[in-house]
C-alpha positions in Angstrom: -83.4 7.6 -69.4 -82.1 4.5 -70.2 -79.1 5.5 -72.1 -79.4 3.1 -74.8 -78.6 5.6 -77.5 -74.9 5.3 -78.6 -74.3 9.0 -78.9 -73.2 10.6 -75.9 -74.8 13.3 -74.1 -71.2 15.5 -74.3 -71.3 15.5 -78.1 -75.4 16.3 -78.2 -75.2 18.7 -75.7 -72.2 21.9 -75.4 -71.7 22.2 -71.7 -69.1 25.0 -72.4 -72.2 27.3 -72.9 -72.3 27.1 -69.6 -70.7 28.6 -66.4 -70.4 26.1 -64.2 -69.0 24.0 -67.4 -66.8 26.3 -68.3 -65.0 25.7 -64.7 -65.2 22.2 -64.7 -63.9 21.6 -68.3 -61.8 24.3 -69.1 -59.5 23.5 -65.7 -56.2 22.4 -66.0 -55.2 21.8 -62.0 -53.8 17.9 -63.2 -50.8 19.9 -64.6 -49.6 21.8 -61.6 -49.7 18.6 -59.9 -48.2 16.5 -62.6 -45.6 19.6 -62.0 -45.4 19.6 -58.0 -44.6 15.6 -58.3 -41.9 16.3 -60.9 -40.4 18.9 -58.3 -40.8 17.0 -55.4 -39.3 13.9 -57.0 -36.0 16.3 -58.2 -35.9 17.7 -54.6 -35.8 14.1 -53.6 -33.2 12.9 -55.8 -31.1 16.3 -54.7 -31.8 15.5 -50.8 -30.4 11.9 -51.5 -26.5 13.0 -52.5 -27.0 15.9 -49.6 -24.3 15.0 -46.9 -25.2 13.1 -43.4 -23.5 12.8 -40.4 -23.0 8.8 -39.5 -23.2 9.4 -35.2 -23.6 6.9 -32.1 -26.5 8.2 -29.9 -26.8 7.3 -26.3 -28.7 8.1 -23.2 -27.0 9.1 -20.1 -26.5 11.3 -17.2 -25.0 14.3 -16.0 -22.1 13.9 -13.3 -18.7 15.4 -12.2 -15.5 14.9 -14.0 -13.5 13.5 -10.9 -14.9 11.3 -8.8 -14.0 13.8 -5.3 -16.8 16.0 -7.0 -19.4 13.6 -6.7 -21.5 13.5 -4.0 -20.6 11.8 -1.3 -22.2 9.8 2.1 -20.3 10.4 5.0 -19.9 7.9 7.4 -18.5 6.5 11.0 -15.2 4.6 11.4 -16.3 3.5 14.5 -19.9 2.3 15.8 -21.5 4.8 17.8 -24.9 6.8 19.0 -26.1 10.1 17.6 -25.8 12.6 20.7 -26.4 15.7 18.9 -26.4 17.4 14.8 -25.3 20.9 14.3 -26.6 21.0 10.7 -29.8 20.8 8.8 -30.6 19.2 5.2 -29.2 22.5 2.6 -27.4 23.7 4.9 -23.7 25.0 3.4 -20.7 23.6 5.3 -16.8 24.4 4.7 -14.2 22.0 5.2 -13.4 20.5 8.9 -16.8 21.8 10.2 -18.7 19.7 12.6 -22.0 18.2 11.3 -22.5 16.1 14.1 -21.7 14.6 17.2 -21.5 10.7 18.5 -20.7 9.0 21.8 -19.5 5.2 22.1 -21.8 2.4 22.7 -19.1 -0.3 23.6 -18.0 -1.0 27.3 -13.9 -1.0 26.8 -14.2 2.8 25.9 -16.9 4.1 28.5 -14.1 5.4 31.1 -13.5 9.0 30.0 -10.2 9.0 31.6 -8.9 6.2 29.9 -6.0 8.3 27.5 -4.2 9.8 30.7 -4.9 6.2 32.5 -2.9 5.2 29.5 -0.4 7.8 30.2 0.6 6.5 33.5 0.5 3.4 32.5 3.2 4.2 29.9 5.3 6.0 32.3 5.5 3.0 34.3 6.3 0.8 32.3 9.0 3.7 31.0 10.4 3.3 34.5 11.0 0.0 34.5 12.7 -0.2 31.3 14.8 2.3 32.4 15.6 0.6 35.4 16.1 -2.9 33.5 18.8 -0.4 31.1 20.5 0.8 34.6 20.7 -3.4 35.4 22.2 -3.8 32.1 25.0 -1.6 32.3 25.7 -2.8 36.0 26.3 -6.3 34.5 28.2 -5.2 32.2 30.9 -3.2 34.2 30.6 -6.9 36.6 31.5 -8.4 33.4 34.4 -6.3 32.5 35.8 -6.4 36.5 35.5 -10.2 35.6 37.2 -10.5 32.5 40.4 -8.2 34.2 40.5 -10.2 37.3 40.5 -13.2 35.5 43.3 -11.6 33.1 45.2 -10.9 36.4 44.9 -14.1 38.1 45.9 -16.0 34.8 48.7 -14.0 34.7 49.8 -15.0 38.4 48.6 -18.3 37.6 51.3 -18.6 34.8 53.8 -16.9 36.6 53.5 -19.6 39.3 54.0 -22.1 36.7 56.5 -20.4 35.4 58.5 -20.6 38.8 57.3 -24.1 39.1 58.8 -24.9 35.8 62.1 -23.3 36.7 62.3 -24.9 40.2 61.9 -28.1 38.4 64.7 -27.4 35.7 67.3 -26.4 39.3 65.6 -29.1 40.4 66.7 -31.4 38.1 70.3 -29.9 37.7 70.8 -30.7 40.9 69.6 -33.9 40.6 71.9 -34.5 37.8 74.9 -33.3 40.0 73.8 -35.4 42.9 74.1 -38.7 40.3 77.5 -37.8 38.9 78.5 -37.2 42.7 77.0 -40.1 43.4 79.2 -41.9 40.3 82.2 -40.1 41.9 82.3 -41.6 45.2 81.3 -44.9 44.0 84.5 -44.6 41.9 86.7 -43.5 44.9 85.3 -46.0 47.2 86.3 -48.4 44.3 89.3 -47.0 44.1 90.3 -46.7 47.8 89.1 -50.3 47.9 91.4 -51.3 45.5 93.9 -49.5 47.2 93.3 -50.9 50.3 93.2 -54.4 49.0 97.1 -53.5 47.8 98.1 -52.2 51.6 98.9 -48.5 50.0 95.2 -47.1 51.9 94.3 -47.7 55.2 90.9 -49.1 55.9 89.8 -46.1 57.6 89.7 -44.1 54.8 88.2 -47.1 53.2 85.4 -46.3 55.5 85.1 -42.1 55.0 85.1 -42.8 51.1 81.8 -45.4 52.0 80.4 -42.9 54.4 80.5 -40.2 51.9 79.3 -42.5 49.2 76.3 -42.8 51.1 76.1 -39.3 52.1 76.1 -38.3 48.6 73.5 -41.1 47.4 71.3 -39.9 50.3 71.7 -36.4 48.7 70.8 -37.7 45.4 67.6 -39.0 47.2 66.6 -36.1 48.8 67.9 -34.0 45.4 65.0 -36.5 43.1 62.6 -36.5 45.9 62.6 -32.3 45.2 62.5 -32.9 41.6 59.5 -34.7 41.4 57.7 -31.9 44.7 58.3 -29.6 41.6 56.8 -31.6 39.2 54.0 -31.7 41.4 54.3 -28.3 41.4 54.2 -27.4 37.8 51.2 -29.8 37.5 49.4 -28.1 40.3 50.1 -24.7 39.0 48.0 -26.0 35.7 45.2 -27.5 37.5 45.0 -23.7 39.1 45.4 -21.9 35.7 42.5 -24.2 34.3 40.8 -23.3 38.2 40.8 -20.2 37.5 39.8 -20.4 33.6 36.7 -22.5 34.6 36.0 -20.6 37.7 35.3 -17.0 35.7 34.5 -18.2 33.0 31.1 -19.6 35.0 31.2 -16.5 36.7 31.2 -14.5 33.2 28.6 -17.3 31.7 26.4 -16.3 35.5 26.9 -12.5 34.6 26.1 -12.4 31.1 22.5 -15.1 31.2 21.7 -12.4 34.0 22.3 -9.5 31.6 20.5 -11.3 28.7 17.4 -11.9 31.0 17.2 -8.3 31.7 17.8 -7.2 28.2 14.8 -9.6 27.2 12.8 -7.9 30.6 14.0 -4.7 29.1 12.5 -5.4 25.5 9.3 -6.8 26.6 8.7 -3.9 28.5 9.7 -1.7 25.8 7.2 -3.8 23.5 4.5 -3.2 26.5 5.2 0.3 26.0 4.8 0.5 22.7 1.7 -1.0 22.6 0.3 1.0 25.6 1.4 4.5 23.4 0.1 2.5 20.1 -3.6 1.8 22.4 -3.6 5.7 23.6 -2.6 7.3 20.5 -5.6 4.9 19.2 -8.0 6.6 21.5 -6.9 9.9 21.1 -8.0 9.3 17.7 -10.9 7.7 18.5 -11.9 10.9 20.7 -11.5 12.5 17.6 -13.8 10.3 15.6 -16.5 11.1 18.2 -17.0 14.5 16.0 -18.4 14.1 12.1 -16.5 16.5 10.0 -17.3 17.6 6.4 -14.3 16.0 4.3 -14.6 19.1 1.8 -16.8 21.9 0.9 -20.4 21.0 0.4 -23.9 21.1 1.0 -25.7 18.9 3.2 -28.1 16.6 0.7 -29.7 14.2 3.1 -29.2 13.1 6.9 -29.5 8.6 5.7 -29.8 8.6 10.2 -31.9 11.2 12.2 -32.8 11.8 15.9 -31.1 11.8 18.9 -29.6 8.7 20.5 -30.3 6.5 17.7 -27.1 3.4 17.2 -25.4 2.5 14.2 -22.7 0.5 13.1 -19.1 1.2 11.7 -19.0 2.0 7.9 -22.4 2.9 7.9 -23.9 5.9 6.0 -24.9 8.9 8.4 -25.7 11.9 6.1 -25.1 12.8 2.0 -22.8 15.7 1.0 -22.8 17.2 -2.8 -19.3 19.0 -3.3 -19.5 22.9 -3.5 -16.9 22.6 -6.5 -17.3 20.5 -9.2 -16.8 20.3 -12.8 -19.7 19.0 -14.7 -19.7 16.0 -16.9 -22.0 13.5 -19.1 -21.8 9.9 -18.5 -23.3 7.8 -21.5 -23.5 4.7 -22.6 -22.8 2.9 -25.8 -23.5 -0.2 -27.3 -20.7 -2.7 -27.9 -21.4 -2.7 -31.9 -20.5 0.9 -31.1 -17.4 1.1 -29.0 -14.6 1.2 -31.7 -16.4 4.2 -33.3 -15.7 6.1 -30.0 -12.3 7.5 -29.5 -10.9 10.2 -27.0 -10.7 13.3 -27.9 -13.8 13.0 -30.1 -17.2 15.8 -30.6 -20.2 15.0 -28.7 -23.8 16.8 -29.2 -25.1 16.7 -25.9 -29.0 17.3 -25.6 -29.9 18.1 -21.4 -33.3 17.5 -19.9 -35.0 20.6 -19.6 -33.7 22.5 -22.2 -35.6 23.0 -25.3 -33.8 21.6 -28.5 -34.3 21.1 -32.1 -32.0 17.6 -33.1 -31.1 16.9 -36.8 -29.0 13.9 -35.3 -27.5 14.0 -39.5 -27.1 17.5 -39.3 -25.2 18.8 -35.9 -24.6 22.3 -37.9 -28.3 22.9 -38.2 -29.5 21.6 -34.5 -30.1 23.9 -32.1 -30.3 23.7 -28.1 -27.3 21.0 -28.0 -24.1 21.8 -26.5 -20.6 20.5 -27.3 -18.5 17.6 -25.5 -15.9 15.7 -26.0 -15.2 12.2 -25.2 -12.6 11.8 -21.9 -12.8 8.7 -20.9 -13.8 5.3 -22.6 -14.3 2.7 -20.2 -13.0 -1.1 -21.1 -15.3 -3.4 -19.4 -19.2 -4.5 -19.5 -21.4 -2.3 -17.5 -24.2 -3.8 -15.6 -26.9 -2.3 -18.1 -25.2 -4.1 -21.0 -23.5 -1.5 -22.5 -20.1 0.5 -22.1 -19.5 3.8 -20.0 -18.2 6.7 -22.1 -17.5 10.0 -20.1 -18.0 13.2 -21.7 -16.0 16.7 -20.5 -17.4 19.7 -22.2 -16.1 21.2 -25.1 -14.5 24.8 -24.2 -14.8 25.7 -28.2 -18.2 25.4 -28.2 -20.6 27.4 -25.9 -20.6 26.9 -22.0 -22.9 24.5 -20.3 -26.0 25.8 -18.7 -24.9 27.4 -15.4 -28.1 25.5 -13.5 -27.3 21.9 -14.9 -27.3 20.2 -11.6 -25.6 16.1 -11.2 -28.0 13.7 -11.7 -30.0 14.9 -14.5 -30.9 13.2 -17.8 -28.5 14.0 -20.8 -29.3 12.5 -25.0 -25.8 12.7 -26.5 -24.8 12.2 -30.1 -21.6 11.3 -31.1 -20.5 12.6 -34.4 -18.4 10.2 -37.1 -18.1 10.1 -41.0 -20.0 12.0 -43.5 -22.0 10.0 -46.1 -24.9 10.7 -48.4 -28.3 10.2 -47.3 -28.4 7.7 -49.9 -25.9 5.4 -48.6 -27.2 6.1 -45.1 -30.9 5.3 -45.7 -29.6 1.9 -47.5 -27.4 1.6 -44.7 -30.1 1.6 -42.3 -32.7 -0.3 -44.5 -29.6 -3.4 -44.3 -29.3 -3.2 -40.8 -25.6 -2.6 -41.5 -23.3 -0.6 -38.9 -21.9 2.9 -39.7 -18.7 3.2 -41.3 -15.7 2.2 -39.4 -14.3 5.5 -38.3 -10.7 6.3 -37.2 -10.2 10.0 -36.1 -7.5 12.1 -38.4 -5.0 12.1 -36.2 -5.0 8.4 -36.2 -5.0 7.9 -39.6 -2.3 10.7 -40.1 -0.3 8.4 -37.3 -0.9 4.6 -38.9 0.6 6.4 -42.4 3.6 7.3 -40.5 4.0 3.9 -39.0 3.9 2.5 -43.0 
């Protein structure tokens, strides 16, 4: 009872005689296990050189390619009321169709006359540029008959001088004849003087040769006296040529401020009219604007503004439109550690919401219920969630996208780089170490060309 004896009970008593024994001794399940360990550890060591896929995973988004597919708000230039909506929410509309109709709200645009109010206005003020054109031209012909009856009378003018001059020079011939008259009786009343003196003239013709000595200096008085009324005269001709000068040119001056002042009456009214057309072609548009078309083909998502006669301002939202047409897309997003693993032109595994999947992230060959993509689009700043946008197009080697993928949905994508043993992966991982630098082949092909 005690078990003080020191022979054991196994080597007193055979237990092999027994069934039950028999099973318990005679089992050898310690070697099949010794021998599933030993397996197990070879698979492992085999598993560890097995190739893995290095890959950047990130969680996005599905969208469209360009951003005109994308949906869309639509919304009002102009501030107005809701008067009446010829849509509902899923309804289909086509390009230029109405989806609703507005009326103004401000006072300067109530009048609904007020583009062919405009119109007469314009026509107007058309008149009266023409008529300050028609004032123009009249100035100018006054101007012209001006200039040539100034041309004429400068030409009389100088002819006058001319004559004045001449007159002067006969003038002054004479003149000079008178004196040397003059000098010749002085010299025969000298001489008959003389003569008389000596008793050979009598003093009567002592007296004619006086008598016509003074004759012929009065002559020579009256001769200078007309010398110096043409002098006069040539002087008075230029005071009238510079007259006449001064006189049209004031006239001209007169004529042309006139024609300038209705050239600048002519230009503002041409500016009035201009901005008159600019203010109706402005409400024709704005007539325009009163109906909400759909910029493209679509489907009506959401009215953002409902009911009748309910105000909003310019630029804000009225109703959302999804493009009919669109080419899907993935937007992801990367961590910066893993932006220079991500080139363009590079394969994407892209998992969607809603589709059943079975992800080896290491493997892409053995996944299944991904699709492919490839990397369009890498964009080069910070986005607001801390990471950077990558857009992804799909890949049209690999199988087509699910025809009901709508925009908006949730998307797992997996970006595929270098190949490296599990090993160096699981160490990789275990060091908190980043994946492998990775240039595409092309690149590489491209920097060995450069060398």
């Amino acid at each position: 009872m005690l078990n003080i004896s020191q022979t054991e009970l196994v080597e007193r008593l055979d237990l092999k005689k027994y069934r039950s024994g028999k099973r318990v001794l005679e089992r050898k399940h310690y070697k099949y296990f010794n021998r599933f360990i030993a397996g197990a550890a070879i698979a492992c060591i085999i598993i560890l050189f097995l190739p893995w896929t290095q890959n950047v995973n990130g969680n996005g988004y599905v969208t469209t390619l360009t951003p005109d597919q994308r949906p869309q708000t639509i919304q009002s230039t102009i501030p107005g009321r809701i008067e009446q909506w010829h849509v509902r929410e899923g309804d289909y509309v086509a390009k230029g169709d109405t989806i609703l109709r507005i009326s103004e709200v401000k006072s300067e645009y109530f009048d609904p006359n007020i583009v062919e109010r405009t119109g007469q206005q314009i026509d107007a003020k058309t008149m009266t540029v023409s008529s300050y054109g028609e004032k123009v031209k009249a100035l100018e012909n006054q101007i012209s008959a001006l200039s040539q009856e100034r041309q004429l009378k400068l030409e009389q003018g100088r002819n006058k001088l001319m004559q004045s001059k001449l007159k002067a020079k006969s003038d002054s011939i004479d003149f000079i004849a008178a004196q040397t008259n003059l000098k010749i009786a002085q010299t025969q009343l000298e001489r008959a003087q003389t003569l008389n003196n000596e008793g050979l003239k009598p003093m009567t013709e002592v007296e004619q040769k006086r008598l016509k000595t003074q004759e012929t200096e009065a002559k020579l008085i009256s001769q200078e006296n007309k010398l110096l009324t043409s002098r006069n005269e040539i002087i008075n001709a230029q005071i009238d040529l510079n007259r006449i000068q001064q006189e049209y040119a004031e006239k001209i001056a007169k004529a042309r401020s006139d024609q300038f002042t209705a050239r600048s009456s002519q230009s503002d009214s041409e500016a009035e009219v201009s901005k008159l057309e600019n203010a109706r072609t402005n409400y024709q548009m704005r007539n325009d604007l009163y109906f909400i078309t759909a910029p493209q083909n679509g489907y009506i998502n959401k009215a953002i503004i409902g009911g009748i006669g309910e105000s909003f301002k310019e630029g804000q939202p009225l109703v959302n439109v999804m493009p009919a047409d669109y080419d899907l897309a993935v937007e992801t997003f990367v961590e910066p550690l893993d932006l220079p693993l991500i080139h363009l032109g590079e394969e994407v595994r892209v998992q969607f919401d809603g589709w059943p999947a079975i992800v080896f992230s290491g493997w892409p060959n053995v996944s299944y219920g991904t699709y492919g993509a490839k990397v369009v689009a890498v964009e080069t700043f910070i986005s607001d969630n801390g990471k950077y946008r990558v857009l992804l197009a799909p890949d049209e080697d690999d199988h087509p996208w699910p025809s009901a993928l709508r925009a908006g949905s949730g998307a797992y994508t997996i970006a595929l780089l270098e190949d490296v043993p599990i090993w160096y992966e699981l160490w990789r991982r275990l060091n908190g170490f980043p994946p492998n630098y990775y240039q595409p082949k092309n690149d590489k092909d491209a920097t060995k060309k450069k060398k």
